[in-house]
KOLNUSE-508468 format. One record per atom (N, C-alpha, C): residue in three letters; x, y, z. Coordinates in steps of 0.05 Angstrom, whole numbers, plus 5000, padded with zeros to 4 digits. Example, Ala and Ser with C-alpha at 12.3 -4.5 7.8 and 13.67 -1.06 7.14 Angstrom:
// residues 2
ala526448865156/ala524649105156/ala526449345156/ser525749555142/ser527349795143/ser525850015157/
***
This chain:
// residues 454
unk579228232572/unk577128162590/unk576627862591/unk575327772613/unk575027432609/unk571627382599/unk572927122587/unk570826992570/unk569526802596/unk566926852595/unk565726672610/unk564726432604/unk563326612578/unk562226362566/unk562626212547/unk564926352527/unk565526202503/unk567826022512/unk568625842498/unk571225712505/unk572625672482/unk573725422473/unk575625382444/unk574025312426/unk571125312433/unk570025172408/unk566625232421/unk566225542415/unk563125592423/unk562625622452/unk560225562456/unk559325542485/unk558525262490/unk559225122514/unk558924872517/unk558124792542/unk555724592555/unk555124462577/unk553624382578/unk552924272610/unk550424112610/unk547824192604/unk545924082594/unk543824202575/unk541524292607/unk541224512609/unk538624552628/unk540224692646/unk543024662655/unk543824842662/unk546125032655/unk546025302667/unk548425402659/unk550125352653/unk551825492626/unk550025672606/unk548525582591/unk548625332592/unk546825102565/unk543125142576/unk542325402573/unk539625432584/unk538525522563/unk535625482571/unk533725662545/unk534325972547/unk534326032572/unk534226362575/unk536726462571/unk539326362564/unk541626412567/unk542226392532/unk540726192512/unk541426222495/unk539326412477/unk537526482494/unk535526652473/unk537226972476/unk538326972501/unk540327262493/unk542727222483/unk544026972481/unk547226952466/unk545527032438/unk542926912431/unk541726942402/unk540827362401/unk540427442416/unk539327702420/unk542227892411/unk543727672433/unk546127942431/unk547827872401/unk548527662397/unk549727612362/unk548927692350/unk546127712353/unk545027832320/unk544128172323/unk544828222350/unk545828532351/unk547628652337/unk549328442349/unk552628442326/unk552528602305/unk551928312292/unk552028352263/unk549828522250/unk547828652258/unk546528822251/unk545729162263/unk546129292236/unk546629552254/unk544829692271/unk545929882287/unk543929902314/unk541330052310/unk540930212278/unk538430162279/unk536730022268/unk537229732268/unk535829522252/unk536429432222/unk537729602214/unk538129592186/unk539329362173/unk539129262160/unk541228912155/unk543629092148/unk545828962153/unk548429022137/unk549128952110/unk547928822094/unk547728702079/unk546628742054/unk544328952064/unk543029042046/unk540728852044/unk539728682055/unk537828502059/unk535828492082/unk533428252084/unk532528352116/unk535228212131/unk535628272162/unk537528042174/unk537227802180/unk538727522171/unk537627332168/unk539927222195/unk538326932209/unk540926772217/unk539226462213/unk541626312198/unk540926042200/unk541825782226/unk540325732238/unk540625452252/unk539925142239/unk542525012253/unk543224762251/unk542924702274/unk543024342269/unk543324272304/unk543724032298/unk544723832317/unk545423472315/unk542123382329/unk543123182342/unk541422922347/unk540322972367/unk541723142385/unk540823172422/unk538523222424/unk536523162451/unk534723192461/unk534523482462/unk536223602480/unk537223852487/unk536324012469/unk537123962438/unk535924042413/unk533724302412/unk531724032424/unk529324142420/unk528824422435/unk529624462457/unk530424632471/unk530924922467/unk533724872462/unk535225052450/unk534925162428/unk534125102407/unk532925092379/unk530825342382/unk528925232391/unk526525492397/unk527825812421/unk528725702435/unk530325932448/unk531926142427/unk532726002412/unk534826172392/unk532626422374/unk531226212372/unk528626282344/unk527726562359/unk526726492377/unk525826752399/unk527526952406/unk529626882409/unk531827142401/unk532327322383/unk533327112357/unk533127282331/unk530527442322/unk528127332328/unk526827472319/unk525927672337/unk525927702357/unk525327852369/unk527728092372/unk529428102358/unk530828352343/unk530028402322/unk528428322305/unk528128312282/unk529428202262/unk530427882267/unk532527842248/unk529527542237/unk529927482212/unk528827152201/unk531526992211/unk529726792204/unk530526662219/unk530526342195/unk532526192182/unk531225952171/unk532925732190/unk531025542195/unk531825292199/unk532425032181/unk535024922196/unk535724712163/unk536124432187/unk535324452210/unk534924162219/unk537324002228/unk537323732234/unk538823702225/unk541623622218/unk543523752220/unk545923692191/unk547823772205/unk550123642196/unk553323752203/unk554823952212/unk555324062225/unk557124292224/unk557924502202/unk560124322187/unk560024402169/unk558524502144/unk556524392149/unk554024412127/unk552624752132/unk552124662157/unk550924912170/unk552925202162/unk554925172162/unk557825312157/unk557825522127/unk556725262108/unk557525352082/unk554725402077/unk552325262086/unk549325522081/unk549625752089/unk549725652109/unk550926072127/unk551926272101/unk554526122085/unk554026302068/unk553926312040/unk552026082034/unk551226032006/unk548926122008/unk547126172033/unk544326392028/unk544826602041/unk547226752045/unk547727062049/unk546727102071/unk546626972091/unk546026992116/unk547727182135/unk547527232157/unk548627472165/unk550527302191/unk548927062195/unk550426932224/unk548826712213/unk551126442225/unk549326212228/unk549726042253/unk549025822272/unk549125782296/unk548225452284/unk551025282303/unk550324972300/unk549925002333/unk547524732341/unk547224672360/unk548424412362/unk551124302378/unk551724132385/unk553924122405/unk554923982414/unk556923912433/unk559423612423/unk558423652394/unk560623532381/unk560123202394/unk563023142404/unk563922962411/unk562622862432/unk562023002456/unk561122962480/unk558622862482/unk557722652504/unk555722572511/unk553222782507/unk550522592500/unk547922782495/unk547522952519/unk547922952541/unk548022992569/unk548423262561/unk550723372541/unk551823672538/unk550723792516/unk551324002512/unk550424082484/unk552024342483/unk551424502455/unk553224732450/unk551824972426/unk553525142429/unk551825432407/unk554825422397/unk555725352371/unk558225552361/unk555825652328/unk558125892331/unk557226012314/unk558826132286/unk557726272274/unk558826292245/unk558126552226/unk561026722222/unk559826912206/unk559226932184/unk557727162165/unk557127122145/unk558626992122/unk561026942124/unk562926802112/unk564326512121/unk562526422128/unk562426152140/unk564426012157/unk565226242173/unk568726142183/unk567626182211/unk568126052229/unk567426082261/unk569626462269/unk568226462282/unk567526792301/unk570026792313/unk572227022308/unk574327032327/unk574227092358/unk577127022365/unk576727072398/unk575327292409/unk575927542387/unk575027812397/unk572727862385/unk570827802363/unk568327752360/unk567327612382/unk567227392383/unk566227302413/unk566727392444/unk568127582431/unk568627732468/unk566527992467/unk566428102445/unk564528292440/unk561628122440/unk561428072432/unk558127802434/unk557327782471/unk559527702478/unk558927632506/unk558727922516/unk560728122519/unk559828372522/unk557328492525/unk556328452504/unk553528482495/unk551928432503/unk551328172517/unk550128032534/unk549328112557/unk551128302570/unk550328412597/unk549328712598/unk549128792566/unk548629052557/unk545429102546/unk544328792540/unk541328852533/unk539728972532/unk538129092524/unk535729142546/unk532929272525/unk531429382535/unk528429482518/unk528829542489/unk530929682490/unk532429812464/unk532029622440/unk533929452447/unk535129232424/unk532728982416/unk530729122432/unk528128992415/unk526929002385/unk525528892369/unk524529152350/unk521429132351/unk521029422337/unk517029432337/unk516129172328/unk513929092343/unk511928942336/unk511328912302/unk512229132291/unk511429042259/unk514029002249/unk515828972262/unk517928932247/unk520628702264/unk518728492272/unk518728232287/unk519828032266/unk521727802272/unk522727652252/unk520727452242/unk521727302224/unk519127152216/unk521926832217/unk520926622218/unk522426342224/unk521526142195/unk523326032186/unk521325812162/unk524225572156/unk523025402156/unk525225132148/unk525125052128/unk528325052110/unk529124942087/unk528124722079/unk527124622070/unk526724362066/unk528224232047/unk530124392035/unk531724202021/unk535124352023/unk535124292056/unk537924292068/unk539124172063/unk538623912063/unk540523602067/unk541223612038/unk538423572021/unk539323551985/unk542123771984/unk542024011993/unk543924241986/unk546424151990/unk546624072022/unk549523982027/unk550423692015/unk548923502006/unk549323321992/unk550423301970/unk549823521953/unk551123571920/unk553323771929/unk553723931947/unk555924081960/unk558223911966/unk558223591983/unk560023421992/unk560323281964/unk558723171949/unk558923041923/unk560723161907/unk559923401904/unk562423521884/unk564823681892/unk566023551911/unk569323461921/unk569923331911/unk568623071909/unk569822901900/unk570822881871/unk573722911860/unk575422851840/unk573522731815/unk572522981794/unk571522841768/unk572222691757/unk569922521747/unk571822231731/unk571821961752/unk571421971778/unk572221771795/unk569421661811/unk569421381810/unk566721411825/unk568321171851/unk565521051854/unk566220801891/unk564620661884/unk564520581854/unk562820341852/unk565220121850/unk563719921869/unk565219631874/unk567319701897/unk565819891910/unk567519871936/unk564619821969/unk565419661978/unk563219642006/unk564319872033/unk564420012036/unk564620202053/unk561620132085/unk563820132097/unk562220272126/unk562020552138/unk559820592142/unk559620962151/unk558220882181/unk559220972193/unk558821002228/unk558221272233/unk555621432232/unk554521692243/unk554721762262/unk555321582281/unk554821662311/unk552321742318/unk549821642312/unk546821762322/unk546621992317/unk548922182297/unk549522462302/unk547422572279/unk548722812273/unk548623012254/unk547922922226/unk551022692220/unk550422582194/unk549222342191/unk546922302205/unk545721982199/unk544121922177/unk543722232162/unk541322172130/unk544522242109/unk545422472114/unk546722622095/unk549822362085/unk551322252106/unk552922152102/unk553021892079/unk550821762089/unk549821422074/unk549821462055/unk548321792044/unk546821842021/unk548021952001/unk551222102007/unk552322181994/unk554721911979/unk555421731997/unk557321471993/unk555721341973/unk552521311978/unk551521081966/unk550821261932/unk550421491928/unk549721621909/unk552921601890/unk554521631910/unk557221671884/unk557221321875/unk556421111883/unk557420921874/unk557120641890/unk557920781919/unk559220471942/unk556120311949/unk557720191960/unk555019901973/unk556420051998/unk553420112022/unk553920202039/unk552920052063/unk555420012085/unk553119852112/unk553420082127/unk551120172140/unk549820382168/unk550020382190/unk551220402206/unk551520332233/unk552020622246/unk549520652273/unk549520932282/unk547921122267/unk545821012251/unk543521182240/unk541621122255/unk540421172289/unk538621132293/unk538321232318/unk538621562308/unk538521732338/unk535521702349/unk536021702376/unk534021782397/unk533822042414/unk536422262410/unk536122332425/unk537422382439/unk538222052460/unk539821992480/unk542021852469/unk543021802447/unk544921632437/unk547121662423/unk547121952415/unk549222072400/unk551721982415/unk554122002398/unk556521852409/unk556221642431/unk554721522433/unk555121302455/unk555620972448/unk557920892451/unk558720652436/unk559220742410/unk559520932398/unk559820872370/unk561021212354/unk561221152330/unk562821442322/unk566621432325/unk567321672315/unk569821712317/unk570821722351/unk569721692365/unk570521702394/unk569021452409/unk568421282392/unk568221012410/unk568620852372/unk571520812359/unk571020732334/unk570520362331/unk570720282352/unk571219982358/unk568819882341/unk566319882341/unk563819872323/unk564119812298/unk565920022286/unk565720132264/unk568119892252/unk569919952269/unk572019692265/unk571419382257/unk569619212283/unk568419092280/unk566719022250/unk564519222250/unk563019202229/unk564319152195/unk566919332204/unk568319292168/unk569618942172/unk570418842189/unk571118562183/unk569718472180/unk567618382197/unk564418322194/unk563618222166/unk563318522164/unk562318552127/unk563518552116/unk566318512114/unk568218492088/unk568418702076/unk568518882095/unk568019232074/unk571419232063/unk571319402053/unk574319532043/unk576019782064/unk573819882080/unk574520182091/unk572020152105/unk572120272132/unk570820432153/unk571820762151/unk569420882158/unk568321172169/unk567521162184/unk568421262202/unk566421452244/unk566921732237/unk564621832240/unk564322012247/unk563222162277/unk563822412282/unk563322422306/unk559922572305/unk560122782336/unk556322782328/unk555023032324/unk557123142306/unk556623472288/unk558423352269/unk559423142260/unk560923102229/unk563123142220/unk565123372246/unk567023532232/unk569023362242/unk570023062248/unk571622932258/unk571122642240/unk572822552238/unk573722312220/unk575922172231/unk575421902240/unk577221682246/unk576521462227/unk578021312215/unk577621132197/unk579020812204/unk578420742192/unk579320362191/unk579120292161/unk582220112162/unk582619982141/unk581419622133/unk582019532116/unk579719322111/unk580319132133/unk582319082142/unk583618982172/unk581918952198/unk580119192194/unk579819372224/unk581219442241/unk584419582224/unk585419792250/unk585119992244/unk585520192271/unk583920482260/unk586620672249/unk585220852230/unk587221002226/unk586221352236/unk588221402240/unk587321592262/unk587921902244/unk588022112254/unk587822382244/unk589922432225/unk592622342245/unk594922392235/unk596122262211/unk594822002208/unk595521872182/unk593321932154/unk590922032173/unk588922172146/unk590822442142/unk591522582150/unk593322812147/unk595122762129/unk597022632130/unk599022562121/unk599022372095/unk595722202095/unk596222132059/unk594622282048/unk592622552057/unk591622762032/unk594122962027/unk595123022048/unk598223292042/unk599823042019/unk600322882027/unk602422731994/unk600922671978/unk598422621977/unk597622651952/unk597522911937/unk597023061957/unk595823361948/unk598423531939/unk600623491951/unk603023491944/unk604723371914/unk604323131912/unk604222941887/unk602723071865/unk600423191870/unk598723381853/unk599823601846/unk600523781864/unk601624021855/unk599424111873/unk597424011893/unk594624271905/unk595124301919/unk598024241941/unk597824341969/unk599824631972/unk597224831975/unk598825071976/unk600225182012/unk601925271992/unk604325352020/unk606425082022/unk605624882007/unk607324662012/unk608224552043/unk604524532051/unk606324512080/unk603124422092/unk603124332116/unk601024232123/unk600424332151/unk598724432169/unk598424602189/unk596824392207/unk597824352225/unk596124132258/unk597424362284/unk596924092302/unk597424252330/unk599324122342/unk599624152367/unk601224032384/unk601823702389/unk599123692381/unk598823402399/unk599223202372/unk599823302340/unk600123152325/unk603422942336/unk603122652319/unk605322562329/unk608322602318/unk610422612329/unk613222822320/unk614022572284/unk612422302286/unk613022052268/unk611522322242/unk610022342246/unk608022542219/unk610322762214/unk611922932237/unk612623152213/unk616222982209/unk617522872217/unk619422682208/unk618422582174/unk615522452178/unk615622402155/unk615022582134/unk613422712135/unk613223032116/unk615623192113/unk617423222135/unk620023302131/unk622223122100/unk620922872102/unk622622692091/unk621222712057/unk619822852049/unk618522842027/unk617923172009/unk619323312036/unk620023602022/unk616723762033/unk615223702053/unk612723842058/unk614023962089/unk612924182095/unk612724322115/unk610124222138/unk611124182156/unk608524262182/unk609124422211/unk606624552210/unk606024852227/unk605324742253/unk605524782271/unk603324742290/unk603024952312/unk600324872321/unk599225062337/unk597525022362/unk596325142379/unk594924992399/unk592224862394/unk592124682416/unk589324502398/unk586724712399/unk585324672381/unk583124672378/unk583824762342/unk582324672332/unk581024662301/unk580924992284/unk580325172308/unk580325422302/unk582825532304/unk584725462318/unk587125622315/unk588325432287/unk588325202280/unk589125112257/unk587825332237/unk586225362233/unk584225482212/unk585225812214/unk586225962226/unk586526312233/unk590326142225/unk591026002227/unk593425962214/unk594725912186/unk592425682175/unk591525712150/unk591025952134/unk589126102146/unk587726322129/unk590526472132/unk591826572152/unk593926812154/unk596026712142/unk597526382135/unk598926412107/unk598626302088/unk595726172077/unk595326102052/unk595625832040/unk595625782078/unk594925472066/unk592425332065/unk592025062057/unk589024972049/unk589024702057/unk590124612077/unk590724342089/unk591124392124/unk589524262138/unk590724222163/unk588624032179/unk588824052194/unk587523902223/unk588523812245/unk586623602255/unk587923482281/unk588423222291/unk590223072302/unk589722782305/unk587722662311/unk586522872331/unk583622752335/unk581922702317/unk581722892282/unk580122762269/unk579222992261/unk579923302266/unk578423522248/unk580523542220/unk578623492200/unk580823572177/unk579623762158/unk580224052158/unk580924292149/unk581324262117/unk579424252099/unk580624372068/unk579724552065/unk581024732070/unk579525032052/unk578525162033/unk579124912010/unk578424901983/unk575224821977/unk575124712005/unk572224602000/unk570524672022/unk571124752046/unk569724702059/unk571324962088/unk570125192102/unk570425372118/unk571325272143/unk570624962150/unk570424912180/unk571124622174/unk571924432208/unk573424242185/unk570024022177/unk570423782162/unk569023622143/unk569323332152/unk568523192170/unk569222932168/unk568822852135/unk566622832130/unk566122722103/unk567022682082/unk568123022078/unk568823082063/unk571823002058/unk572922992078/unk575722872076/unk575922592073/unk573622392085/unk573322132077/unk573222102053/unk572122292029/unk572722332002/unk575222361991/unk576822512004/unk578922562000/unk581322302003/unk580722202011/unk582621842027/unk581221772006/unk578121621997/unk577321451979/unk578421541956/unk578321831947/unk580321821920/unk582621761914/unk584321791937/unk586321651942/unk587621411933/unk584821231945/unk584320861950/unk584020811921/unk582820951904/unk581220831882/unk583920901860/unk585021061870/unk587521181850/unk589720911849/unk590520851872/unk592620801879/unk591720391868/unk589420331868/unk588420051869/unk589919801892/unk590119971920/unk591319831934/unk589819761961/unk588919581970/unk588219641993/unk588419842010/unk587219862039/unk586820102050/unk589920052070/unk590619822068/unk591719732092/unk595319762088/unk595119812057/unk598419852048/unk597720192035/unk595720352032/unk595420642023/unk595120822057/unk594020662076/unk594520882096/unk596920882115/unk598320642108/unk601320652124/unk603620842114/unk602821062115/unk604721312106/unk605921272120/unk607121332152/unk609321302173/unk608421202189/unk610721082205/unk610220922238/unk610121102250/unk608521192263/unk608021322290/unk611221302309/unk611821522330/unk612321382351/unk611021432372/unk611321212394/unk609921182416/unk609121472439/unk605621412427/unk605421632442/unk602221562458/unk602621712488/unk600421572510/unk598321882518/unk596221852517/unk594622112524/unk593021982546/unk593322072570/unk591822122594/unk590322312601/unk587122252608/unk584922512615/unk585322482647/unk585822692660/unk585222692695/unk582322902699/unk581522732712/unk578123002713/unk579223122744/unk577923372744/unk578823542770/unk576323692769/unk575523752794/unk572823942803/unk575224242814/unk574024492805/unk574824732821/unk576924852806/unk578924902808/unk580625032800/unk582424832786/unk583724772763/unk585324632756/unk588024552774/unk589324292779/unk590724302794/unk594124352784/unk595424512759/unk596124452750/unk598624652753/unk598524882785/unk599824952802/unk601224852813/unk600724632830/unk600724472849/unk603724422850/unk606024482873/unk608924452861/unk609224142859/unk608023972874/unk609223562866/unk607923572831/unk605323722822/unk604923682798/unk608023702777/unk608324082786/unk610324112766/unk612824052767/unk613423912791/unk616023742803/unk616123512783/unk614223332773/unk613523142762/unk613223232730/unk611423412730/unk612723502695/unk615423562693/unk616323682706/unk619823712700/unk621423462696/unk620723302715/unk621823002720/unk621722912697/unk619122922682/unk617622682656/unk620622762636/unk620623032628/unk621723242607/unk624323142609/unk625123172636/unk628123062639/unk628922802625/unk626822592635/unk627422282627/unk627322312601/unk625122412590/unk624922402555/unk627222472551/unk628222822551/unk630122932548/unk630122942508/unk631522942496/unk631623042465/unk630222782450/unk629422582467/unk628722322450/unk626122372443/unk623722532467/unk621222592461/unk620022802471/unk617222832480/unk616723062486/unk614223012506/unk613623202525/unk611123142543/unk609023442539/unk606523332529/unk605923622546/unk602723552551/unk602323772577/unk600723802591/unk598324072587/unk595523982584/unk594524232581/unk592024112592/unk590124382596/unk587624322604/unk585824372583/unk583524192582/unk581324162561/unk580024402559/unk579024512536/unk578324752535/unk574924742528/unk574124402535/unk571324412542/unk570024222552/unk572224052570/unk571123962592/unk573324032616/unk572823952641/unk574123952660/unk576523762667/unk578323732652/unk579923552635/unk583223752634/unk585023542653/unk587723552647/unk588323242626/unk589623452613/unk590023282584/unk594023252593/unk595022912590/unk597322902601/unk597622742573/unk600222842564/unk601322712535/unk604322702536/unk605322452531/unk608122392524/unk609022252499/unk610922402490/unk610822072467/unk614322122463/unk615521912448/unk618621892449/unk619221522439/unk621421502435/unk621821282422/unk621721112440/unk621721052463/unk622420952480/unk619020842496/unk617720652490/unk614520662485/unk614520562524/unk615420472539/unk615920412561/unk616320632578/unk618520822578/unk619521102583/unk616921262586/unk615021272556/unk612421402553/unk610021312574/unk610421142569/unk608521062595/unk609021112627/unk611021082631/unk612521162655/unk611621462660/unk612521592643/unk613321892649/unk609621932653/unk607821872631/unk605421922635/unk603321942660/unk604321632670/unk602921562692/unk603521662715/unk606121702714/unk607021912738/unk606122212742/unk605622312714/unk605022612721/unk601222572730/unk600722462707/unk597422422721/unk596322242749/unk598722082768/unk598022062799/unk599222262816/unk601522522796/unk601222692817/unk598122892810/unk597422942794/unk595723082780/unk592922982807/unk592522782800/unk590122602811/unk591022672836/unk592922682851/unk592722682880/unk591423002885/unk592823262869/unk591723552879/unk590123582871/unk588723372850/unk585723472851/unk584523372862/unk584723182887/unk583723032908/unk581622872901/
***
């Protein structure tokens, strides 16, 4: 059946209108926690039924937040609120207080303008394709029924010591024995999710910390700043003479970094120096490291060259993660910046993996700038084409022109083309040795692209 409303990563849009509405998420909240609770009210669990909400920085927030509340409880489920906090964080309360469902409110990366519901089962792992097809199902199935009596109405109450929880939760990842004292670190929040939790956890293990992007409004999340505008963050570590930059994005679960230089280092090279370390250790199980498509072909050349394996799969964070779990591995992510430990953490962790690089740094006593040059990249160009209506990606001059690109590369590189799975976004990618070639082949497929979508 088709998904209307979920996509690769929750439900996602503009806030006020469809589906990003109050009335639209008080039944995505009605019908989930139908779900998971049996049809005659009973917790599954053996408990009352609980669901926890998280949420980032957005305006929208406010919104949506109480819509949910009014849902759950009005099946009869409690309801606690933790404010607030990361993705991830939200992820691993879900089920460090036995919760039945938990729900982050954000839209990640994207402008405050958007916002989002993903959600989370009692086991802190995001909701499969076919869980969320049944959810949506549900949705159009409502009705008087799935209410409960007036005496047996949910009740709502906020943690107050959320942030403390996930704070000693990210703290103790980090490698006993090791601290970050006498290191200056920059942390870039992005106005997001992590603007208390992040500072607080760097500055507690040890570092001298500078702040930049702790001072949501609201309207400011990712804008100029974070893992998707990292230039700030860049800046600020020369600036200050830091050792290392952190961006994070504006739910937490993305990490782009900078070395003491200020160049950035991007997903693929955070990937590739926790798998050899973790490897060097003896902790990377499956001996192999799991990304997607769009990782660069320089990353598995070089993991090839060191005896590690890499998987890949299509983008989004969640098909890394249902790949992991089905063969046992505990490493993966994405260039963009989701990085996946399963050892620590259900969903991926900016933070937490920024821990993972600093133990690294502190091991090795080397700058950031000779520890994150694991491999050269090769040349690779990503183009966004925006299109209104139907994707244009039919269109025969389009696929006349993808054929073309493929041809020119031919065995030296690779192109591929996909559409965004949450915005309105043809995503055009080439890369190959030939850094000229790449560009060529790119620009060509995205002015035929741009012409059929008029």
């Amino acid at each position: 059946m088709t998904r209307d409303l979920f996509g690769t990563d929750g439900i996602r849009g503009t806030a006020n209108s469809e589906p990003m509405t109050a009335e639209t998420a008080l039944r995505v909240a009605m019908a989930a926690g139908r779900h998971f609770v049996h049809s005659n009210g009973a917790p599954k669990t053996g408990h009352r039924p609980l669901a926890v909400i998280g949420k980032d920085t957005r305006l929208s927030g406010y919104m949506l937040e109480p819509a949910m509340v009014a849902g759950f409880t009005s099946i009869g489920m409690d309801v606690v609120l933790l404010g607030p906090l990361p993705t991830p964080a939200v992820a691993s309360l879900t089920r460090s207080l036995r919760a039945d469902l938990g729900v982050m409110l954000s839209a990640s990366h994207n402008p405050y303008q958007d916002n989002g519901i993903k959600l989370f089962g009692p086991d802190g792992f995001k909701l499969s394709d076919e869980v969320e097809q049944e959810i949506e199902d549900r949705i159009d199935r409502l009705d008087a029924g799935d209410r409960a009596p007036a005496d047996r109405l949910g009740r709502a109450r906020r943690l107050d010591d959320a942030q403390g929880r996930y704070i000693e939760i990210a703290k103790n990842t980090f490698p006993k024995g090791l601290r970050l004292d006498g290191l200056k670190l920059v942390v870039d929040c992005a106005n997001g999710a992590a603007y208390r939790v992040a500072p607080r956890v760097l500055f507690e293990l040890g570092a001298e910390v500078v702040e930049i992007g702790v001072q949501p409004n609201g309207t400011n999340i990712n804008a100029g700043c974070g893992a998707t505008a990292p230039q700030a963050m860049c800046n600020a570590v020369v600036e200050s003479g830091a050792h290392l930059g952190i961006a994070l994005d504006g739910d937490a679960d993305r990490l782009i970094m900078a070395d003491e230089r200020g160049r950035i280092i991007d997903g693929d090279q955070i990937m590739g120096l926790i798998a050899t370390s973790w490897a060097e250790a003896g902790l990377l199980k499956g001996g192999a490291l799991v990304t997607t498509v769009m990782s660069n072909l320089g990353l598995e050349k070089y993991l090839a060259g060191i005896g590690v394996g890499m998987h890949r799969t299509k983008v989004g964070d969640r098909y890394v993660l249902e790949q992991m779990r089905a063969e046992g591995f505990n490493l993966g992510g994405e260039q963009s910046g989701h990085m996946i430990m399963s050892d620590h953490a259900t969903t991926g962790d900016g933070l937490i993996a920024a821990l993972q690089v600093l133990a690294v740094l502190i091991s090795s006593g080397k700058p950031m700038s000779e520890v994150a040059s694991i491999f050269t990249p090769l040349p690779q160009l990503l183009k966004n084409v925006r299109y209104k209506g139907e994707p244009p990606l039919g269109a025969e001059a389009v696929k006349a022109a993808i054929a073309d690109g493929e041809a020119r590369l031919a065995e030296s590189g690779r192109v591929l083309i996909r559409k965004s799975g949450t915005e309105p976004l043809i995503r055009v990618m080439a890369e190959g040795e030939d850094k000229k070639l790449v560009e060529a082949v790119v620009n060509d497929i995205a002015r035929e692209i741009e012409r059929a979508a008029g």
